[in-house]
N, CA and C of each residue as an Amber inpcrd file, in Angstrom:
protein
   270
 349.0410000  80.9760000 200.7940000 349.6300000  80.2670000 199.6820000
 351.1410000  80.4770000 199.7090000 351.9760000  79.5150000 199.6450000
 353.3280000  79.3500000 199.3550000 353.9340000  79.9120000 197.7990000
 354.7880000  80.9010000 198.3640000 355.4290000  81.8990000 196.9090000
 355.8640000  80.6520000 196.0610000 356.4260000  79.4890000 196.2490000
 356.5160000  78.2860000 195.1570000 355.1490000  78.2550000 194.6030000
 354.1600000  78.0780000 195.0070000 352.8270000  77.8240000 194.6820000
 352.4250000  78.6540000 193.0770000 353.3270000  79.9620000 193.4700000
 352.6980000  80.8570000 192.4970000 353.5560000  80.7370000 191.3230000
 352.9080000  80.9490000 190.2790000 353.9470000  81.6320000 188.8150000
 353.5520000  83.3670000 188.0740000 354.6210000  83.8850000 187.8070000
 354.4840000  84.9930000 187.4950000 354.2210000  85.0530000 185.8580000
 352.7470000  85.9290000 185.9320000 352.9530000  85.7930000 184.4840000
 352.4890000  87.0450000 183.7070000 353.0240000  87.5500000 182.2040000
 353.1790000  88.9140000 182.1370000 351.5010000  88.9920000 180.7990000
 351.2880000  90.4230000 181.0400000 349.3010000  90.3910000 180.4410000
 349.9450000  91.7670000 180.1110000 349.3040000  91.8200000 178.9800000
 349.2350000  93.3630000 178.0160000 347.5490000  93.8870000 178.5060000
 347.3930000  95.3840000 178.7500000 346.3830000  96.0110000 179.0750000
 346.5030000  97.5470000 178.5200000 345.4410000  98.0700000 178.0590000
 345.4400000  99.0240000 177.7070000 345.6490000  99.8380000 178.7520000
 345.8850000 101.2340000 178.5060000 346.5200000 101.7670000 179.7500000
 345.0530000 102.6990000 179.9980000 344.0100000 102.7480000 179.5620000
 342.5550000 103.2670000 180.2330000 342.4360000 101.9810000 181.0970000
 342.6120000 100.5880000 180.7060000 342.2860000  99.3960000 181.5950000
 342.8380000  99.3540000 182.7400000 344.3370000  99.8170000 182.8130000
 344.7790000  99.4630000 183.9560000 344.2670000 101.0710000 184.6970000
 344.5400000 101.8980000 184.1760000 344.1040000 103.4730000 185.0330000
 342.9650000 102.8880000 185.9710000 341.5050000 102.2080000 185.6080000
 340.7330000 101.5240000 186.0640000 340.9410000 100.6430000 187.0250000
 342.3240000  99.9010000 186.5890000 341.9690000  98.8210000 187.5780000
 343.0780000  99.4630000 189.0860000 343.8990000 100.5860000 188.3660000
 344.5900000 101.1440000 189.9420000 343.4770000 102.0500000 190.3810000
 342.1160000 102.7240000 190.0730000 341.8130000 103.0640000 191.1420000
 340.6420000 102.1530000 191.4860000 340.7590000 101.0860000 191.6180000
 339.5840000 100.5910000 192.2090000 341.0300000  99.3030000 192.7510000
 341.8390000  99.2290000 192.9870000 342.7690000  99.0190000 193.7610000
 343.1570000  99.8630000 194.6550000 343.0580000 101.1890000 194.4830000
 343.1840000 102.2880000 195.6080000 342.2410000 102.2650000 196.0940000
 340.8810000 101.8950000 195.7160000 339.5840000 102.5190000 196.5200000
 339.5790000 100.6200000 197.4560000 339.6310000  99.9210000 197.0760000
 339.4520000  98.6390000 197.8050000 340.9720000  98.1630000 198.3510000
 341.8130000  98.7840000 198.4570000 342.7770000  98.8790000 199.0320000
 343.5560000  97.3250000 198.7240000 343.5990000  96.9500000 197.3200000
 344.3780000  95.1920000 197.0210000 345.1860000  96.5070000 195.8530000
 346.3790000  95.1220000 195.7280000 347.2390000  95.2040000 194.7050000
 346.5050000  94.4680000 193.4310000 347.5380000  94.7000000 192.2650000
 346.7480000  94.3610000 190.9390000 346.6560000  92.8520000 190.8240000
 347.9690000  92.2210000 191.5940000 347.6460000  91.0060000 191.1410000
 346.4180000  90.3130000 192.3220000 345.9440000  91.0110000 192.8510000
 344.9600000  90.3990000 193.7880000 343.2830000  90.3400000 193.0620000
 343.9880000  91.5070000 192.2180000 342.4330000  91.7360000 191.6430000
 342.4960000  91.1070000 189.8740000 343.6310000  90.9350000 189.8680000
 344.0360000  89.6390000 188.5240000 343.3810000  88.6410000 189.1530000
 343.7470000  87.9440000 189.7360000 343.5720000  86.5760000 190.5400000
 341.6050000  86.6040000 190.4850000 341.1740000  87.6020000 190.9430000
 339.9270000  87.1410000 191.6040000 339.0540000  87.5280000 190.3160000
 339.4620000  88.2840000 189.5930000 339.2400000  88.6880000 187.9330000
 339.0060000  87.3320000 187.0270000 340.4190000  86.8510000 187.3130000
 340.5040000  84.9020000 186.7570000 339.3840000  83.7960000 187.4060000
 339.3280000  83.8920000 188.5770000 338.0780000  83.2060000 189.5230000
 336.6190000  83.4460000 188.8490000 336.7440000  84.7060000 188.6060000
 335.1880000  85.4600000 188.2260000 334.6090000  84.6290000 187.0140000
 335.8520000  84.5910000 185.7920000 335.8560000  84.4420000 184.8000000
 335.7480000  82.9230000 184.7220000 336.2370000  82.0230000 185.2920000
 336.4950000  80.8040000 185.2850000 335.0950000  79.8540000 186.2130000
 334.5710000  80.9860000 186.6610000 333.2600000  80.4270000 187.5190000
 332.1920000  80.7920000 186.2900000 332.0730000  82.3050000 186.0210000
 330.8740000  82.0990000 184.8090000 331.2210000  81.4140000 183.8580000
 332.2490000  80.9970000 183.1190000 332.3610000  79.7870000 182.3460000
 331.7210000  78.7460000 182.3390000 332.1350000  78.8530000 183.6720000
 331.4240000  77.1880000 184.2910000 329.7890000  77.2010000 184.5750000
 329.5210000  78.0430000 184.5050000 327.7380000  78.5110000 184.4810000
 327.6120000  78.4410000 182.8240000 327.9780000  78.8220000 182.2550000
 327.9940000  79.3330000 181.2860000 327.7450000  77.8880000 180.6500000
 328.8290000  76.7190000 180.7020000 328.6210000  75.8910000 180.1330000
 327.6460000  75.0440000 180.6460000 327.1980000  74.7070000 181.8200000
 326.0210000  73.7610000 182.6070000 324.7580000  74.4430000 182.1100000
 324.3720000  75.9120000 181.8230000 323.5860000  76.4940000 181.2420000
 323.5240000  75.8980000 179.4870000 324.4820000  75.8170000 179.2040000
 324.1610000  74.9090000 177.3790000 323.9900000  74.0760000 177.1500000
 324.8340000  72.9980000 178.1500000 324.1460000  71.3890000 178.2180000
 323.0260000  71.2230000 179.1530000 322.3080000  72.2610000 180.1390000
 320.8080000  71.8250000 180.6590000 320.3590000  71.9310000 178.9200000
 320.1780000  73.0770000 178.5780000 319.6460000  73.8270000 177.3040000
 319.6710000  72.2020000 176.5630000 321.1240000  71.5120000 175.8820000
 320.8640000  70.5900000 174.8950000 320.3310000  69.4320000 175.6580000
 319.9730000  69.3920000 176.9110000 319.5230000  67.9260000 177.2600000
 318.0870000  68.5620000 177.6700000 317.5270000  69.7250000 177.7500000
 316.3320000  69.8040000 177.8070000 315.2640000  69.6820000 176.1870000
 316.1790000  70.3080000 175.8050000 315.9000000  69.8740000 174.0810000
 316.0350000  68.5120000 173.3610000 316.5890000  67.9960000 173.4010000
 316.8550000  66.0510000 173.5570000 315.9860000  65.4720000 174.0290000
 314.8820000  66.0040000 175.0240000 314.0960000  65.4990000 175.7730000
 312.9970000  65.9580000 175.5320000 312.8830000  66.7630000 174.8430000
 311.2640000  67.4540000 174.6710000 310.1450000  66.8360000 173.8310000
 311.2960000  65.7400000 172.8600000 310.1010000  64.9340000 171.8990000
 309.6980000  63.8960000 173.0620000 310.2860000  63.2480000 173.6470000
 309.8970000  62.1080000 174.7340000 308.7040000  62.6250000 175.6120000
 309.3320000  64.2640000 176.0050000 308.2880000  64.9590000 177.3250000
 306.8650000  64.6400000 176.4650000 306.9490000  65.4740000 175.3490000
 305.8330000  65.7560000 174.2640000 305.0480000  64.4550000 174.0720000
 305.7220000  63.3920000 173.7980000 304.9130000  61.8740000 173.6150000
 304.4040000  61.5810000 174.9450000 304.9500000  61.6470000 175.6030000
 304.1960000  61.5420000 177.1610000 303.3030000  62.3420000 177.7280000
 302.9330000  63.5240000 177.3000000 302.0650000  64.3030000 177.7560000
 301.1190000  64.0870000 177.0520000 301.0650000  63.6090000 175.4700000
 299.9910000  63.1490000 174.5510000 299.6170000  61.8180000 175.0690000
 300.2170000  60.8840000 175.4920000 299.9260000  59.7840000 175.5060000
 299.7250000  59.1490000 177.1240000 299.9460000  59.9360000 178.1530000
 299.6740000  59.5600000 179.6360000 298.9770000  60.7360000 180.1090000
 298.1200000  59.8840000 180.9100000 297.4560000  60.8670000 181.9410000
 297.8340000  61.7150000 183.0560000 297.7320000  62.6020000 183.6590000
 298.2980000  63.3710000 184.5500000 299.0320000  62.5880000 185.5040000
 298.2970000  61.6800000 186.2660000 298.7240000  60.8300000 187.5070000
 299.7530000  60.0140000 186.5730000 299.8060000  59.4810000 185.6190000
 300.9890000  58.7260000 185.1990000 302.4110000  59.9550000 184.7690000
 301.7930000  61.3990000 184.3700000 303.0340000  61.6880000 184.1590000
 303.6160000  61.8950000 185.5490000 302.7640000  62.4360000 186.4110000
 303.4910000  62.5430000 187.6890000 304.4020000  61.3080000 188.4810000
 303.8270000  60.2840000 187.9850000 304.4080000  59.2880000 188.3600000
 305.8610000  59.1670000 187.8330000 305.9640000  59.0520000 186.5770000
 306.9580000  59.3350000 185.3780000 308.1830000  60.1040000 186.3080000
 307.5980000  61.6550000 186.6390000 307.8640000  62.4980000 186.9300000
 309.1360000  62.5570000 188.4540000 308.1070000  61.9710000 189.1630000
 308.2380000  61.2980000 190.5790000 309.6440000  60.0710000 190.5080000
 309.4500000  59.2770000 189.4730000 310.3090000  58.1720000 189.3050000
 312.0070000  59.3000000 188.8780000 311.7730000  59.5800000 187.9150000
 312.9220000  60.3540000 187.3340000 313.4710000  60.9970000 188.4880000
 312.9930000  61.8770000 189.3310000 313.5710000  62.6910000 190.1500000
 313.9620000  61.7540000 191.2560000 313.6750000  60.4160000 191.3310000
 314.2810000  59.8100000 192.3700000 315.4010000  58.9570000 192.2240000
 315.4010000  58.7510000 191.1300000 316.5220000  57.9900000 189.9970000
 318.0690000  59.1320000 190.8690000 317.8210000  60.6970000 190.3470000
 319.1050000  61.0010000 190.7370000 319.3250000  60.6830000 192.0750000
């Protein structure tokens, strides 16, 4: 990455936090901002789980009165069919 690329930017930490984060910078041998950086990645990826996990959640729930009428009202081979169709749709 190109030093233009980067911006410097200043973070308050308790000083037990950082004691922590220099020795596990000494023991894995990176500087702090390496382990900022991949700290931000970490965080910005379970987010992103985090949120695809709440909207499966509200679109599996959105869908459960439909599932529910269809399981009352079709036979196995039709839900599979149902079933079969949907998954080929994506």
């Amino acid at each position: 990455m190109v030093v233009a690329d980067k911006q410097r930017v200043m973070v308050y930490i308790s000083r037990k936090l950082l004691s922590e984060v220099d020795e596990i910078c000494h023991q894995e041998r990176i500087n702090r901002s390496q382990i900022v950086r991949d700290a931000m990645r970490m965080y910005i990826m379970e987010r992103s789980k985090r949120i695809l996990r709440e909207q499966l959640k509200q679109g599996y729930q959105s869908m459960a009165y439909l599932n529910l009428m269809l399981a009352e009202e079709l036979s196995c081979d039709e839900i599979w069919d149902y079933e079969r169709q949907l998954a080929e749709a994506d």
